[in-house]
C-alpha positions as CSV (number, residue, x, y, z in Angstrom):
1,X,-37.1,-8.0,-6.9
2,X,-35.1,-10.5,-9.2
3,X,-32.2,-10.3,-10.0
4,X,-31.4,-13.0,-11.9
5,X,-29.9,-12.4,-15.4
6,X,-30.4,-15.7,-16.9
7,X,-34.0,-16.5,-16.3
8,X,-34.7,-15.2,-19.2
9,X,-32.1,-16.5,-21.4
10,X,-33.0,-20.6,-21.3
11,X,-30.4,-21.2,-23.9
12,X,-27.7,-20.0,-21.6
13,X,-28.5,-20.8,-19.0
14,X,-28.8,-24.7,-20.3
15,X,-25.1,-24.1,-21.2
16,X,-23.7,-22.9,-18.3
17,X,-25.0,-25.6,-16.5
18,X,-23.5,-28.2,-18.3
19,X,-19.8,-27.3,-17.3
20,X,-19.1,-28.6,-13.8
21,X,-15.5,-27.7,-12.7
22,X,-13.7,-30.2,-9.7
23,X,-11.4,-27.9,-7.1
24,X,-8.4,-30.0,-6.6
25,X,-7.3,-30.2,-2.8
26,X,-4.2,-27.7,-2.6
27,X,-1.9,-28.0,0.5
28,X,-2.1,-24.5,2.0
29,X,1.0,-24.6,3.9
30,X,2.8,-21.3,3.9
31,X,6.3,-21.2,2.4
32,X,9.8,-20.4,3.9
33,X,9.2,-16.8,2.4
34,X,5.9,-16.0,3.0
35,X,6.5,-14.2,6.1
36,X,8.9,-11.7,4.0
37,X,6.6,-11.3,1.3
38,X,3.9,-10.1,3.6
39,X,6.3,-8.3,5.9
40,X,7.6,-6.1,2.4
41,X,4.1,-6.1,1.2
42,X,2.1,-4.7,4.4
43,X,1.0,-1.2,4.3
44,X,3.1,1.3,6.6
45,X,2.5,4.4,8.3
46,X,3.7,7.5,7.1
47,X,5.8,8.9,9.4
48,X,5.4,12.5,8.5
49,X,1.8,12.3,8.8
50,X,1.7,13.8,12.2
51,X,3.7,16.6,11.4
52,X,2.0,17.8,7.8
53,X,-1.6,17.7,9.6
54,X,-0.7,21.4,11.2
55,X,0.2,24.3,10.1
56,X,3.2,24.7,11.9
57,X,4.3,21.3,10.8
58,X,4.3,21.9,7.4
59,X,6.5,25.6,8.1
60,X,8.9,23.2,10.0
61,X,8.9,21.4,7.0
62,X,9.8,24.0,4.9
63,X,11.9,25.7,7.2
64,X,14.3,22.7,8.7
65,X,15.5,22.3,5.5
66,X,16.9,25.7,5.0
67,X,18.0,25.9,8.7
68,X,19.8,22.8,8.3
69,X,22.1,23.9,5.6
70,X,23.0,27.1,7.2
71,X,24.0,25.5,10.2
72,X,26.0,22.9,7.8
73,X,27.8,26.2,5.5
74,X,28.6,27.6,9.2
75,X,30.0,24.6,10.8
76,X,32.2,24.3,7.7
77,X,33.3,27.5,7.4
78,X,34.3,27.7,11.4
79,X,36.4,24.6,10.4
80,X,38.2,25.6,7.6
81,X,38.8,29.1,9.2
């Protein structure tokens, strides 16, 4: 099967062909920041994802929270009194 969308149109295709296009030669040394760049732009992994993929992680993730600031009103209320 061909795929070729200019074979039928001669006209275009005569135009496209007269445009050639010369690639200058680019240095492709890496720059002082590169590194950074790519170390800021790099995907990461979620650290939660463990934890939400059960059932029981996501009610400890619900629950911590709550637990958390009781045991914060507590320990100030112990220190105050």
């Amino acid at each position: 099967m061909d795929q070729d969308p200019f074979k039928k149109e001669s006209h275009l295709r005569t135009k496209l062909d007269e445009y050639h296009v010369d690639i200058p030669d680019f240095p492709m040394k890496a720059k002082g920041w590169d590194w950074f760049i790519h170390l800021l732009a790099s995907p990461t992994k979620d650290p939660l994802d463990p934890l939400v993929s059960t059932t029981s992680g996501v009610m400890t993730l619900k629950i911590a929270p709550a637990v958390g600031t009781a045991g914060l009103v507590i320990g100030q209320a112990l220190f105050f009194f």
